[in-house]
C-alpha positions as CSV (number, residue, x, y, z in Angstrom):
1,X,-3.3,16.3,6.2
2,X,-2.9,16.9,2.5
3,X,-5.5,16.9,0.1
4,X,-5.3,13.4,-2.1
5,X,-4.7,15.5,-5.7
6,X,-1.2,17.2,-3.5
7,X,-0.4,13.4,-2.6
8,X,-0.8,12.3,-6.5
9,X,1.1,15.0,-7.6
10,X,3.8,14.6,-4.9
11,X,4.2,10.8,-5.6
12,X,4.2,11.8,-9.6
13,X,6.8,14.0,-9.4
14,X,9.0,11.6,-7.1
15,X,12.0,12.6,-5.0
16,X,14.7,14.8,-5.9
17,X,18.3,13.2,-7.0
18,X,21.3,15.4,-7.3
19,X,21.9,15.5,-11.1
20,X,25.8,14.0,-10.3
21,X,24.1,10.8,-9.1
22,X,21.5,10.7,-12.0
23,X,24.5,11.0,-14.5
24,X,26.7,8.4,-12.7
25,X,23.6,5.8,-14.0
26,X,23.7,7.2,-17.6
27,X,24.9,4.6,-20.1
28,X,24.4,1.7,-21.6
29,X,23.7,-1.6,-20.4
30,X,23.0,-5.0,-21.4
31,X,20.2,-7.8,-20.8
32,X,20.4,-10.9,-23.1
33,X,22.6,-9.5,-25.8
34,X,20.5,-6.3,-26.3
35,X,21.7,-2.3,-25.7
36,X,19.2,-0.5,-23.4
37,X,20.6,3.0,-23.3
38,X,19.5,4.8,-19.5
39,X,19.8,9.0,-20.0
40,X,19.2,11.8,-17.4
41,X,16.1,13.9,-18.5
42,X,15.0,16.4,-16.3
43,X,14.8,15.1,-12.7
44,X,14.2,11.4,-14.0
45,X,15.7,9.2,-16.5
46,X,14.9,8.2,-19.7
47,X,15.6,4.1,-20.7
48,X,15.7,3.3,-23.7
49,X,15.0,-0.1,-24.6
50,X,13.7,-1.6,-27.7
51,X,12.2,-5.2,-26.4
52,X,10.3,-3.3,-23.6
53,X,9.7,-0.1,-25.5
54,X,6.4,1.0,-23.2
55,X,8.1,2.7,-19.9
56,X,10.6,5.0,-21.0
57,X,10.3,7.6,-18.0
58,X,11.6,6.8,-15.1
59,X,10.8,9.4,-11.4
60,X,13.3,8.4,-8.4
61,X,11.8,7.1,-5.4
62,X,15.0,6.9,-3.8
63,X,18.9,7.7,-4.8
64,X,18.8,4.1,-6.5
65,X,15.3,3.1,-7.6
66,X,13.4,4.3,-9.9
67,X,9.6,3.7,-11.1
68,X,7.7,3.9,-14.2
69,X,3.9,5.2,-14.5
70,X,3.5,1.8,-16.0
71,X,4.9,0.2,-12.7
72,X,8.2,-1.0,-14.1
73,X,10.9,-0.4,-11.4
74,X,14.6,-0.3,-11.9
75,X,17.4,0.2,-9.0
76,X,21.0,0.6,-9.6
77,X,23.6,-1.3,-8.4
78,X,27.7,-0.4,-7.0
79,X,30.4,-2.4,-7.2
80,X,33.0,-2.0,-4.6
81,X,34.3,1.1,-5.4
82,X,31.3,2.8,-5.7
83,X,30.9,2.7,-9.5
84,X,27.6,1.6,-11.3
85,X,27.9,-1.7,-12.3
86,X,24.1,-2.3,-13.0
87,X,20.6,-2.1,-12.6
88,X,17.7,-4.7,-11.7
89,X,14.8,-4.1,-13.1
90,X,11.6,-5.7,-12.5
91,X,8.4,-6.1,-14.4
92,X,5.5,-7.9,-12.5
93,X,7.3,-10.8,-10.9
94,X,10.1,-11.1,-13.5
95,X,13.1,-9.7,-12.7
96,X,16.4,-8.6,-15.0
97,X,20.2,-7.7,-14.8
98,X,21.3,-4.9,-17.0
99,X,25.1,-4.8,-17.0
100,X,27.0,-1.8,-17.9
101,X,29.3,-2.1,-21.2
């Protein structure tokens, strides 16, 4: 069994995505007439958003979701074809659409 500190660290670092798929969610999206720019950084993301301006990192916990240290979770979503179309993110209880301009 692995010592709790390996099991932190572990969970910090989160699961690794192959950078194609992390660039395939870079770009900018929209929630109520505001930009919120997503970028690859690393093995995370970076989002950029200016009326939630606290979590800006972003670890994968899976290919599509990923989780703030603040708790803030976002997954992305594919239209049809396979192509982003946009992310969920939730906060708490509330949850919000980002489309993709």
């Amino acid at each position: 069994k692995a010592a709790p500190s390996i099991i932190r660290a572990m969970e910090a670092r989160g699961v690794r995505v192959p950078r194609e798929i992390l660039a395939s969610y870079a770009g900018v999206y929209e929630i109520a007439g505001h930009a919120i720019t997503v970028a690859v950084s690393g093995d995370g993301l970076t989002v950029d958003d200016l009326q939630t301006p606290v979590d800006r990192m972003f670890v994968a916990r899976s290919r599509t979701r990923f989780e703030s240290g603040g708790g803030v979770v976002i997954e992305f979503m594919a239209g049809p074809g396979g192509a982003v179309t946009h992310f969920v993110r939730r906060i708490g209880s509330r949850e919000e659409r980002a489309y993709r301009r």
